[in-house]
C-alpha positions as CSV (number, residue, x, y, z in Angstrom):
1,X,-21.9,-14.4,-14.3
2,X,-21.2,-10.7,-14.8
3,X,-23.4,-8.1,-14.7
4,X,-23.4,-6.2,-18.0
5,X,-24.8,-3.3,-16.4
6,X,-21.2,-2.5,-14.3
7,X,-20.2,-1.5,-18.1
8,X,-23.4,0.4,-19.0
9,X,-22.9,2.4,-15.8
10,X,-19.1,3.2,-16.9
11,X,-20.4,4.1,-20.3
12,X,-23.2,6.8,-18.7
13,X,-20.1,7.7,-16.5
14,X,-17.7,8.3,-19.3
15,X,-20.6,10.3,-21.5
16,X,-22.2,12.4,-18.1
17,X,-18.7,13.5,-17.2
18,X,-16.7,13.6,-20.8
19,X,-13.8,11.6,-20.8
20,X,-11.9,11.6,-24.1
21,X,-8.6,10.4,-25.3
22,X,-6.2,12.1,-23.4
23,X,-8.6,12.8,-20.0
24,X,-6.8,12.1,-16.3
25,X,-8.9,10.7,-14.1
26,X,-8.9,10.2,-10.8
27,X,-11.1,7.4,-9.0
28,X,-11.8,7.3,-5.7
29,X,-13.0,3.7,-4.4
30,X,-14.8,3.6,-0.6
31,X,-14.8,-0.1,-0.4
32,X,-13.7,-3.2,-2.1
33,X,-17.8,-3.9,-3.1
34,X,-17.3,-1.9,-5.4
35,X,-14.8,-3.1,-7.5
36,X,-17.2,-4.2,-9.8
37,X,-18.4,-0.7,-10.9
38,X,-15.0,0.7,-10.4
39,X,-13.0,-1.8,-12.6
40,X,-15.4,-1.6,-15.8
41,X,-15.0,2.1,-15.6
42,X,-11.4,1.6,-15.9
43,X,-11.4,-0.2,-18.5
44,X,-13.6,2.3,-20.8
45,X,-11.3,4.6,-19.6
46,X,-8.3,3.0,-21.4
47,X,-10.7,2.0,-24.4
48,X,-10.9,5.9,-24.8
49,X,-7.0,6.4,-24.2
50,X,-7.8,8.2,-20.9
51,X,-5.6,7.9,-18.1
52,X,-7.3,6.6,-14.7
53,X,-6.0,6.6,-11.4
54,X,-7.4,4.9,-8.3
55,X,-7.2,5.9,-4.5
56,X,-8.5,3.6,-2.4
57,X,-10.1,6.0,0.0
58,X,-11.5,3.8,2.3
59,X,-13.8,4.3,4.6
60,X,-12.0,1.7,7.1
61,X,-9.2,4.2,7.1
62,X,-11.5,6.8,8.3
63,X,-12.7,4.8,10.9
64,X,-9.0,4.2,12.1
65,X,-8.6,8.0,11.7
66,X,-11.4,9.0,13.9
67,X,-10.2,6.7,16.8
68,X,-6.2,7.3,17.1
69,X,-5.4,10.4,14.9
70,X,-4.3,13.9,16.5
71,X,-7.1,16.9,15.8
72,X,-4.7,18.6,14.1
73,X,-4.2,15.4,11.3
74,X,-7.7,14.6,11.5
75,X,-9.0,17.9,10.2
76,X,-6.7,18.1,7.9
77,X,-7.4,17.5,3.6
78,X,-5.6,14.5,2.3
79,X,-3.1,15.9,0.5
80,X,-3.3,12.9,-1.8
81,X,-6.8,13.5,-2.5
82,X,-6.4,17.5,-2.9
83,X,-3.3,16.4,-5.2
84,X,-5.6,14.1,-7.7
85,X,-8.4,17.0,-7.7
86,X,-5.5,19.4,-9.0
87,X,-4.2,16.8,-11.4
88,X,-7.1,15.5,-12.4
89,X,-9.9,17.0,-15.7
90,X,-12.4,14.6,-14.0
91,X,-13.2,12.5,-10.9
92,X,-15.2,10.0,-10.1
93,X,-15.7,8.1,-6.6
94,X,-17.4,4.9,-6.2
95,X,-18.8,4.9,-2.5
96,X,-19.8,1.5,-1.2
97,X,-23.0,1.5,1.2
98,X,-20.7,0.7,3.6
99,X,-22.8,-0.1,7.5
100,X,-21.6,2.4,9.7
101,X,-19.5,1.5,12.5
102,X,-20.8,1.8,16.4
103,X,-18.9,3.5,19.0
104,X,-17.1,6.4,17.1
105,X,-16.9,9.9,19.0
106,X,-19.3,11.9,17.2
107,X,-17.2,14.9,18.0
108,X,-14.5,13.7,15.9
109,X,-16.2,12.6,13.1
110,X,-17.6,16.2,12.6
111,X,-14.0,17.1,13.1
112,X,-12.9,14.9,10.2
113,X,-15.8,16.2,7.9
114,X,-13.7,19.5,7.5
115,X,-11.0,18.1,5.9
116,X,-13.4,15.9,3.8
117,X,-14.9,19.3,3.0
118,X,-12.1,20.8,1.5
119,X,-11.6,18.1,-0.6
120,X,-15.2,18.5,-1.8
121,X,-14.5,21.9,-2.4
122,X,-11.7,21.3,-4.8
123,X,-13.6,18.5,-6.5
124,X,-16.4,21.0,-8.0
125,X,-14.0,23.4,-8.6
126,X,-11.0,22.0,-10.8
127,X,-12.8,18.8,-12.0
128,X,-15.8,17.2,-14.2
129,X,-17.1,14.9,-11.1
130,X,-19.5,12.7,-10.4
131,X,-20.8,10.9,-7.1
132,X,-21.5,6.8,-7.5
133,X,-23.4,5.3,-4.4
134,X,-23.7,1.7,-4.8
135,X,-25.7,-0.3,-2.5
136,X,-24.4,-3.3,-1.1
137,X,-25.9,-6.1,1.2
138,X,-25.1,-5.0,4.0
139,X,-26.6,-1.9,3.6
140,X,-29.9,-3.6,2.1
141,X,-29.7,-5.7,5.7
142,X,-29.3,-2.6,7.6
143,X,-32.5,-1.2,6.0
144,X,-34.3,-4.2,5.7
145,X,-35.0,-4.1,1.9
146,X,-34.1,-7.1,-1.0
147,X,-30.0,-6.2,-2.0
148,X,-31.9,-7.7,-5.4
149,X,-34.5,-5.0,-5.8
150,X,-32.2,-2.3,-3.9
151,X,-29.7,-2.9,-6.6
152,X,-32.5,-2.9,-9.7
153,X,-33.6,0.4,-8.7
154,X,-29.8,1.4,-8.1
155,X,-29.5,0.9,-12.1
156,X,-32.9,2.4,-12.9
157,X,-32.0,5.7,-11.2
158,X,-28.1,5.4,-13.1
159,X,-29.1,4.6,-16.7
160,X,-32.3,6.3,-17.0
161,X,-33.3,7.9,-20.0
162,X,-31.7,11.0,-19.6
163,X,-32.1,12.3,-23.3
164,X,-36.2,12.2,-22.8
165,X,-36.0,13.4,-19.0
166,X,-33.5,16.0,-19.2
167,X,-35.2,18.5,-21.3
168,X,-38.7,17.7,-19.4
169,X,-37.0,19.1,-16.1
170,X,-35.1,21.8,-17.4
171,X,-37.9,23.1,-19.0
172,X,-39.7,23.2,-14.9
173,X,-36.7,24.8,-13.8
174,X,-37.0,27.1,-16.1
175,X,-40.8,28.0,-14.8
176,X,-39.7,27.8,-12.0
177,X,-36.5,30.3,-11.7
178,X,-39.4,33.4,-12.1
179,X,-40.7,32.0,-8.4
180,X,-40.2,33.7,-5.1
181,X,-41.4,31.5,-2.3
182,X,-40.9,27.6,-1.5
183,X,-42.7,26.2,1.2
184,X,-43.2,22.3,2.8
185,X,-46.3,21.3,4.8
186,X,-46.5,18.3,6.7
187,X,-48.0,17.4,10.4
188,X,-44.3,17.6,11.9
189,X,-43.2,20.8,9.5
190,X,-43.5,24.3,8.5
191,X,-40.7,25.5,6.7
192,X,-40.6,27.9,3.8
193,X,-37.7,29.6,1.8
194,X,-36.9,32.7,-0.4
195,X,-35.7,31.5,-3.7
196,X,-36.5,35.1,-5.7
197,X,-33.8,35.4,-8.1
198,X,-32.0,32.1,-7.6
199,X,-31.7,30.0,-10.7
200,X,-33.2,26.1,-10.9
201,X,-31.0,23.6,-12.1
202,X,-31.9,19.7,-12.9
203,X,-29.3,17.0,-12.2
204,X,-30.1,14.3,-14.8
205,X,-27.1,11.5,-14.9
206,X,-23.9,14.1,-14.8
207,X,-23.0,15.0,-11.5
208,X,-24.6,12.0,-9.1
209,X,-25.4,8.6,-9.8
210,X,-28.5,7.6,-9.0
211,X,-29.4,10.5,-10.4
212,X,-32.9,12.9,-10.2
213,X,-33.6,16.4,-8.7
214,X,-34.0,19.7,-9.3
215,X,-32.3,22.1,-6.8
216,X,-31.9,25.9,-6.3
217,X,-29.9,28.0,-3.2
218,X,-32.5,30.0,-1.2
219,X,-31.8,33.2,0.0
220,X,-29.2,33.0,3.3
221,X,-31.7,35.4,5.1
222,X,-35.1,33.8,3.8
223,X,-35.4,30.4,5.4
224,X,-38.1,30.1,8.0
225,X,-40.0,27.9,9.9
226,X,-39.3,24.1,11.5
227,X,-38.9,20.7,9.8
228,X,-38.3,17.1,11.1
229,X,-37.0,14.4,9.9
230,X,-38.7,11.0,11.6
231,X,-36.6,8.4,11.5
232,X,-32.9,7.2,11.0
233,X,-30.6,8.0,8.8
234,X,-27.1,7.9,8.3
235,X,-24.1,11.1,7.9
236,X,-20.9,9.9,7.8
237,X,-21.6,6.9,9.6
238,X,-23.0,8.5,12.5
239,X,-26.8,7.8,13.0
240,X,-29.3,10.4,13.7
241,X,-32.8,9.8,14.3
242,X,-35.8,12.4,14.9
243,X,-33.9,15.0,14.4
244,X,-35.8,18.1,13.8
245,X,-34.6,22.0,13.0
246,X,-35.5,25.3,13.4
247,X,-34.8,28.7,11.1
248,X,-35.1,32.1,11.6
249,X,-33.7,34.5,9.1
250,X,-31.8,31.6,7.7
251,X,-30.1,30.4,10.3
252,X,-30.7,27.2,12.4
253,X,-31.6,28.4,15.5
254,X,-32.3,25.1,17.3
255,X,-32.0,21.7,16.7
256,X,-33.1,18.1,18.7
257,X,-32.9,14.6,18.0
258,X,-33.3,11.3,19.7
259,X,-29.8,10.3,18.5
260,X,-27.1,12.4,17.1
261,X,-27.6,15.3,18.4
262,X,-24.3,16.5,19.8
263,X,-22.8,15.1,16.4
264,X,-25.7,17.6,14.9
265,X,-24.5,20.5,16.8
266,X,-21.3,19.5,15.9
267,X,-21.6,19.9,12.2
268,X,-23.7,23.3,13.0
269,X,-20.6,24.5,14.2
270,X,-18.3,23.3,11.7
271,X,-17.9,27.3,10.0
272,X,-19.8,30.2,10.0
273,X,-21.4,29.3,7.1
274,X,-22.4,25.4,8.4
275,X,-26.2,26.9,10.1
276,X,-27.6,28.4,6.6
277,X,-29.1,26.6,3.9
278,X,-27.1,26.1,0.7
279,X,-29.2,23.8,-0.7
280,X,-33.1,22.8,-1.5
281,X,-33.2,20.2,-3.6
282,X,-36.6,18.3,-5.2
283,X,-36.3,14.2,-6.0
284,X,-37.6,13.8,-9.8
285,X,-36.7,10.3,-10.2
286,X,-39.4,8.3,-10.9
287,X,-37.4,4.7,-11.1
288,X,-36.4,4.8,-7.0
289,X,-39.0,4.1,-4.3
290,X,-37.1,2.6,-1.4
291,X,-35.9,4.9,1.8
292,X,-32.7,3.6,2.6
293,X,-31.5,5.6,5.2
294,X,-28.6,7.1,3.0
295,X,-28.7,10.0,1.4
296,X,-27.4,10.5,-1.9
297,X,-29.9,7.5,-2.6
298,X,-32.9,8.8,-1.1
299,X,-32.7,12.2,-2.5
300,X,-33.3,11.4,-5.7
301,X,-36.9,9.8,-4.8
302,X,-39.9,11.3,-6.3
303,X,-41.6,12.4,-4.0
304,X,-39.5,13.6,-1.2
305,X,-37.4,16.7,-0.8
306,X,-34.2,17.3,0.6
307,X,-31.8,21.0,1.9
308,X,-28.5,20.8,2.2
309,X,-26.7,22.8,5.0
310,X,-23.4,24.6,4.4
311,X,-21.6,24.9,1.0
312,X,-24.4,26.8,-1.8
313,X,-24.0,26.1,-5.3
314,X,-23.0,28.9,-7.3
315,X,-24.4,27.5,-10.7
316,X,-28.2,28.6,-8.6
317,X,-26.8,31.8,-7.7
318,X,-25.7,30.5,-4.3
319,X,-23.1,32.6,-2.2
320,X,-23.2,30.6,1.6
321,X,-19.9,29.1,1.5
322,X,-19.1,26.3,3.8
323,X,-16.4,22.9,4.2
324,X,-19.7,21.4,4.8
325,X,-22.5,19.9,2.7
326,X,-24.9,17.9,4.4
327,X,-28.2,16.8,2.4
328,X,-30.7,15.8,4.8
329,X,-34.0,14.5,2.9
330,X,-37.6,14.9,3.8
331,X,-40.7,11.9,2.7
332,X,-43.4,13.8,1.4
333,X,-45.5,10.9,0.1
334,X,-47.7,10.5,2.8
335,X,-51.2,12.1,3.1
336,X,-51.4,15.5,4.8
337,X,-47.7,16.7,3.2
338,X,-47.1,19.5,0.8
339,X,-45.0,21.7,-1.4
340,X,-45.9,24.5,-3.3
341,X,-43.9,27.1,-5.3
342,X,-45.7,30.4,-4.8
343,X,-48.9,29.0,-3.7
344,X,-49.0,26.2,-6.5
345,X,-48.5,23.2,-5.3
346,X,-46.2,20.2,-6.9
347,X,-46.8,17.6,-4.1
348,X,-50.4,17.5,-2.6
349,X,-51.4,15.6,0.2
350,X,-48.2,13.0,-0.4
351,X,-49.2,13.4,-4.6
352,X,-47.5,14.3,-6.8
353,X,-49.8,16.8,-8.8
354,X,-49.7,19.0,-11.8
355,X,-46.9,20.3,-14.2
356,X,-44.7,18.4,-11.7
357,X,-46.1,15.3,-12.0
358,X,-46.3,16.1,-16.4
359,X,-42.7,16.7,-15.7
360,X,-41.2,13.7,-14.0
361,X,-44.0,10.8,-15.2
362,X,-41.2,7.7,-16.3
């Protein structure tokens, strides 16, 4: 039997990133799992006299791509893919939780993530976009979590009730644009950030699905201090586990890990811009509890937070640019971790407290 809530996901889709009669729209799809999601959008799409257009942007051909294409093909944008972006008034991609594959050369895979970066690029600037992870049983096997309840929570962090939310966190982002200093406590970290003049901004159901965060650019000279990530999780199908950073000035200065770590340095190096922080980003949503080990899922978790290295967004003032945009996201619901804004903390030993906690309550 179907699940009625592929069609309530395409209608959020169709309403977060305005399709209207007369809209082209290109659709990226990552795997065949998601048909599902990807075919009920479709349709609402022709309902609306829109005009989709699917790529199957596989991540099998990736694979392939990483183990027998030249350097000079393998860094380079698809032009099919740059074509849609110029084409195209909106995109949407459907990216299946796909479990990575073993044995690629890490070296190559950050390679590859330059091209992917361009695309990126062009995505946020010609298009209305938006970002659909959708879990899948292998990736609930992978983590060891219930595809069931995985899935649930998928749909309670897509169809939230964005008209009562919305305002709640734009309203904190608002308070919280006047700050100057971000910082993030734990036993393992001590990190803080310059976000003086840098605008807030709340993602509530437009731009990513599942959706929740607040997020600013710091300052590219104001980032200091050291945070780790225990752990595994997943970047473009390349594990990396313990992997811990250091900033001075802004810059990564250092970095280790147990695994990954040459593909870690690897990114670093991607562009000049690939070692600054273009991104610090706070999970709001109150629906989605379960680490996964993938990122665009476990971002959104309240309770953790999450920078992103490389490309800033300008929307928060941002100016690092980068082909690169790599969130990597911190647990802060354990005792003994905080974050405060100027002193005031929003998470307090692994709580959240205060207008934060007014803010993002379901």
């Amino acid at each position: 039997m179907a699940d009625h809530r592929w069609n309530d996901l395409a209608r959020q889709l169709i309403a977060g990133t305005s399709v209207v009669k007369g809209s082209a729209v290109a659709i990226f799809m990552t795997d065949v799992s998601v048909m599902p999601a990807v075919e009920a959008f479709v349709a609402e799409c022709y309902r609306l006299g829109a005009l989709p257009q699917v790529i199957a942007a596989d991540e099998r051909f990736d694979r392939l791509a990483v183990e027998f294409a030249s350097e000079e093909v393998l860094s380079r944008a698809a032009p099919l893919e740059l074509a849609s972006m110029e084409w195209a008034d909106v995109h949407v991609s459907f990216r299946g939780m796909v479990a990575p594959a073993s044995g690629l050369d890490e070296a190559r895979v950050a390679l590859q993530r330059a091209g992917k970066g361009a695309v990126s690029t062009a995505r946020w600037q010609h298009t209305r976009w938006c970002l659909v992870r959708v879990p899948t049983p292998e990736w609930a096997e992978l983590a060891g979590v219930d595809y069931a309840a995985l899935l649930d929570e998928f749909f309670g962090g897509c169809l939230a009730d964005w008209g009562t939310l919305k305002p709640r966190w734009d309203d904190l982002c608002a308070e919280l644009s006047s700050s100057s200093t971000v910082r993030i406590v734990s036993a393992d970290t001590d990190i803080s950030f310059g976000v003086a003049g840098r605008s807030w901004i709340s993602f509530s159901g437009e731009a990513n699905l599942p959706d929740g965060e607040i997020a600013t650019a710091p300052l590219d000279d104001c980032v200091d201090g050291h945070i780790t990530f225990p752990g595994t999780f997943w970047f473009a199908g390349v594990a990396v586990t313990d992997l811990r950073l250091e900033f001075s000035k802004g810059v990564v200065t250092a970095s280790q890990a147990t695994a990954g770590a040459d593909f870690v340095e690897s990114l670093l190096s991607t562009d000049a811009g690939a070692r600054r922080v273009g991104e610090l980003g706070i999970g709001t949503n109150a629906l989605m509890r379960t680490l996964t080990g993938d990122l665009l899922i476990d971002e959104k978790i309240l309770g953790t937070a999450h920078l992103a290295l490389g490309r800033a967004y300008p929307d928060c003032g941002g100016v690092n640019e980068s082909s690169l945009h790599w969130d990597i996201v911190k647990d802060l619901r354990a005792p003994g971790s905080f974050l405060t804004v100027d002193e005031v903390p929003l998470i307090a030993d692994g709580v959240v407290v205060g207008r934060f906690a007014a803010a993002t309550a379901p």
